[in-house]
N, C-alpha and C positions, 0 to 999 in steps of 0.2 A: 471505374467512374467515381470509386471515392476521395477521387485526389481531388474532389472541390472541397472537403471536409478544411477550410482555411476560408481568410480573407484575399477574395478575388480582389476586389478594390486597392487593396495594399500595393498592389502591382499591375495593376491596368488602369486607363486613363479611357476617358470616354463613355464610360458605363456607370449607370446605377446598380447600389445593392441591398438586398433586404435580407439580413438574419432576423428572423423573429421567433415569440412563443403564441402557443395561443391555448389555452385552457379553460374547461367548464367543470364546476362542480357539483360531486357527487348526486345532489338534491334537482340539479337544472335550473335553478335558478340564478345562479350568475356565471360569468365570465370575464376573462382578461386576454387580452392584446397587449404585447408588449416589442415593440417597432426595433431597431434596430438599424436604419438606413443610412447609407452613402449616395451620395451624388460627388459624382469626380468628374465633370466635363475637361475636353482638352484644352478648353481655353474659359478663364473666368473665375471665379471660387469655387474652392471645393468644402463641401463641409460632412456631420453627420449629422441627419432628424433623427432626433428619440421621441417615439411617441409610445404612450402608455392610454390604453381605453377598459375604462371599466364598462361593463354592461351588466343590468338586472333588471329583471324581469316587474315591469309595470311601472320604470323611470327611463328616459332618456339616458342614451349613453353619456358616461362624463369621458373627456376627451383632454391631454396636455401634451404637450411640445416644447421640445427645445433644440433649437442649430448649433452646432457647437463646431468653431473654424478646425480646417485641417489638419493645420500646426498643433491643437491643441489635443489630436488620439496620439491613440497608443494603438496600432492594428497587425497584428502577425501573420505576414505574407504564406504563412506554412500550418497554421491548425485557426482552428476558431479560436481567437481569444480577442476579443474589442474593449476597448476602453476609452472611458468620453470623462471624463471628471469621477463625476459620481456613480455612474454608469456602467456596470461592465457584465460580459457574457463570456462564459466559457461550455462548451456541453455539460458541466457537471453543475453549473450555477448562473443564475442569474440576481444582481442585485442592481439597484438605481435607487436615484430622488429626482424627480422635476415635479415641479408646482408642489401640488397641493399630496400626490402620488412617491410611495412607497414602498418598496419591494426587497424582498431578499427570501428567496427562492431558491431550492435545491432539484436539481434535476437527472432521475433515477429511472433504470427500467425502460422500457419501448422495446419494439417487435423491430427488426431490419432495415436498412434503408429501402425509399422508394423513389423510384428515377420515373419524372412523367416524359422521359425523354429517350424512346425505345435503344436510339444506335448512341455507341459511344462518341460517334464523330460530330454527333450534333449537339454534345459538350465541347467540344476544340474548334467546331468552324465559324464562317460569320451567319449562318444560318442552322437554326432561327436566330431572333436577332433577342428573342427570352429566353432564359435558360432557366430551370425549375427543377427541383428534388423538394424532397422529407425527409430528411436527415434522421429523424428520431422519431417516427408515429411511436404513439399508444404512449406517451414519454408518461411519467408520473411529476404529479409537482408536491413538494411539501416547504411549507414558510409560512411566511404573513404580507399580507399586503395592506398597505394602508392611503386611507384618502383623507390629507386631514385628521381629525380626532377617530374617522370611524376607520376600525380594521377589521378587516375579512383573515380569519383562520384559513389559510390552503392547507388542505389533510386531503392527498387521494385525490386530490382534480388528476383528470387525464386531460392528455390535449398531445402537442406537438410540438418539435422544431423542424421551422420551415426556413427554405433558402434561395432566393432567388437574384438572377442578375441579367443583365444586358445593356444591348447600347440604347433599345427603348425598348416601352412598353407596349405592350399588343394594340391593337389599335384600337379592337372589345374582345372582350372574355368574358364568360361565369366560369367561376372553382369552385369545387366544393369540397370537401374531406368531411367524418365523423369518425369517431373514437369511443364515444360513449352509446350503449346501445340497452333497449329497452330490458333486453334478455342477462345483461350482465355480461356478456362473453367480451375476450379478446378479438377486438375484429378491428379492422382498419378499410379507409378507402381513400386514395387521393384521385382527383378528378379534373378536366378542364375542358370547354370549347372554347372556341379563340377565330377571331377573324385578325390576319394581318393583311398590309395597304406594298402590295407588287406592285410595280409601276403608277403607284398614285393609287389605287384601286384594290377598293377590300377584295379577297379571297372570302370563297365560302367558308363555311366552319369548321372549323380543326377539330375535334377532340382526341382526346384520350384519357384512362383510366387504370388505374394500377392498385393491389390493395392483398390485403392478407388475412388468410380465416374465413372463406378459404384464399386462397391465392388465386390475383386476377391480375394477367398483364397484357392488355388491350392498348397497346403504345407504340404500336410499330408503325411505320409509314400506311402500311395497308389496311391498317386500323381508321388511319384516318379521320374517314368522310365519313363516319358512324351518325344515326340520325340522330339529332339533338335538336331542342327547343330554348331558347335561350330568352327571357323577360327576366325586368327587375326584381320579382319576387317569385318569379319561377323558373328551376331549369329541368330539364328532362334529357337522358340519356339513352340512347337502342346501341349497343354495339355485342355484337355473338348473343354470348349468354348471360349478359350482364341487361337488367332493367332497373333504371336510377330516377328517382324526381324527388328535388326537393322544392319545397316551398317556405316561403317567410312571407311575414305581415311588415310592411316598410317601416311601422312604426320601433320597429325595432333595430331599426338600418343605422351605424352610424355614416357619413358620409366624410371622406379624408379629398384633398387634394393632393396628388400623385404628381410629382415633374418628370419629364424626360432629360435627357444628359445637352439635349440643344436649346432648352429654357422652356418648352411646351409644355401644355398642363394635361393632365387626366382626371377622370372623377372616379373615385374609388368605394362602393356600398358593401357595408360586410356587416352579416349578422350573426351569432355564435347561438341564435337559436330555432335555427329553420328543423321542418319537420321532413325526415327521410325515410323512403319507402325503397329500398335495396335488395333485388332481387338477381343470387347467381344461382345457374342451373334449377331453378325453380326451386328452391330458400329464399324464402322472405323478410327481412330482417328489420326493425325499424327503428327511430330515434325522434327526438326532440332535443337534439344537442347538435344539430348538422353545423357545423361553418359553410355557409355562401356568400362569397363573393362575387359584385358585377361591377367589372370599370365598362365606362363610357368615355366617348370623346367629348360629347355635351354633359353639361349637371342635369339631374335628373330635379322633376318638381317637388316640392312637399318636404324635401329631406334636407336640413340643414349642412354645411361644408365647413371643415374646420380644415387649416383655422381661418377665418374669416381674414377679406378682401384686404381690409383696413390694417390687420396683425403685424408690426414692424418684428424683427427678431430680436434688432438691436435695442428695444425696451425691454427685454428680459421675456423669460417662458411665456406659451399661450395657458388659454385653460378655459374652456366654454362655460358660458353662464349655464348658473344651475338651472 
């Protein structure tokens, strides 16, 4: 299953794609999201979104974007390697510039891949219609990143790379993963419930769960239907021996707009500082560094969406007021 380690999009038409990073540092006070997406519909333009989110603790996340046409990547059909202008990711590095945002980032270290997707056929067929790994948990970051005049030292952030594609998006989901943990230790968890729309009509909830230190792999078909609770600022997990909840305060949410490959939109809230309580075979383990995310088919209230309704792309990059 690690022959998605490349760009899917480079050679499939009809599907979106997401390489991304995502990292908090050492102290828990900030983090970064750093986007990486394709949209390649079979008919219309294709382009890539870069988006870059900083978040910290007792400001509004700061949020920038930019589309950059087809014609104008660099993308290789056969390893990770993307390139948008100023832009580019390889497993070993990531660097950029859009807006106001800066980066050049080295990427070292992480524990195995993790497949939230149990059977190998359910990377090669039309179902499901998302496909999802963690390429690199526990990944290490070292660089700089800058917003502006002010730059943030990365020394020792832990976080991930993530990768996801298909011909849409779920219909709702929450995710979650953590990497940073109160006790210090090497540990990992990638996570997800998900309802998708069969014959017009949501299915009940998916999940599954996958994770290392110890090792959990609750992602089989018969995994399934594991009991899960799914709201915007809280999810909860029961599957065997694994007990999962995480919670966030919204004001920490940023909110993105998601498209699908047929022009449809999704609402996407993701906080890099919800509180997790992870319990396998009765070990308890907890964090204040959780990643959760919750798309919707409707936007949710209270939380701003970027990038706003008004945003042409062809006036150059977004970048939310401070």
């Amino acid at each position: 299953m690690n022959d998605w380690e490349r760009i899917v999009a480079a050679s499939q038409e009809g599907i979106y794609e997401s390489n991304y990073l995502k990292a908090n540092s050492p102290d828990g006070r900030r983090g970064l999201w750093i986007k990486h997406n394709l949209l390649r519909p079979r008919s219309g333009l294709a382009k890539a979104e870069i988006w870059a989110i900083a978040f910290e603790l007792g400001r509004l996340p700061r949020v920038v974007k930019r589309e950059v046409p087809w014609e104008a990547l660099a993308l290789d059909a056969h390893q990770i390697d993307f390139r948008a202008g100023s832009v580019s990711l390889t497993p070993n590095r990531a660097q950029g510039s859009v807006g106001e945002a800066r980066w050049d980032l080295a990427l070292t270290g992480g524990l195995p891949p993790l497949h939230h997707l149990g059977h190998p056929w359910m990377y090669t067929g039309r179902f499901p219609k998302k496909k999802l790994l963690t390429p690199a948990p526990n990944l290490r970051f070292q660089g700089e990143f800058h917003w502006g005049a002010e730059r943030w030292e990365v020394e020792r952030w832990i976080g991930l790379r993530g990768h996801n594609w298909g011909t849409e998006h779920a219909w709702t989901y929450a995710y979650g993963n953590c990497s940073a943990w109160d006790d210090g230790s090497a540990r990992t968890f990638d996570g997800f419930s998900a309802k998708i729309r069969l014959g017009g009509r949501p299915t009940p909830w998916l999940s599954g769960l996958v994770g290392w230190g110890p090792e959990v792999r609750r992602n089989r078909l018969r995994h399934a239907l594991a009991r899960c609770e799914v709201m915007l600022d809280r999810w909860s997990l029961r599957s065997g021996p694994v007990r999962l909840e995480m919670t966030a305060d919204p004001a920490t949410y940023v909110g993105l707009r998601y498209a699908h490959p047929d022009g449809r939109e999704s609402y996407c809230y993701n906080t890099k500082f919800a509180s997790v309580s992870y319990e396998v075979d009765g070990q308890r383990y907890t964090s204040r560094q959780g990643e959760l995310e919750v798309l919707l088919p409707e936007p949710a209230a209270g939380i701003p969406l970027h990038p706003t309704a008004d945003w042409d792309a062809g006036g150059g990059d977004y970048a939310s007021t401070p």
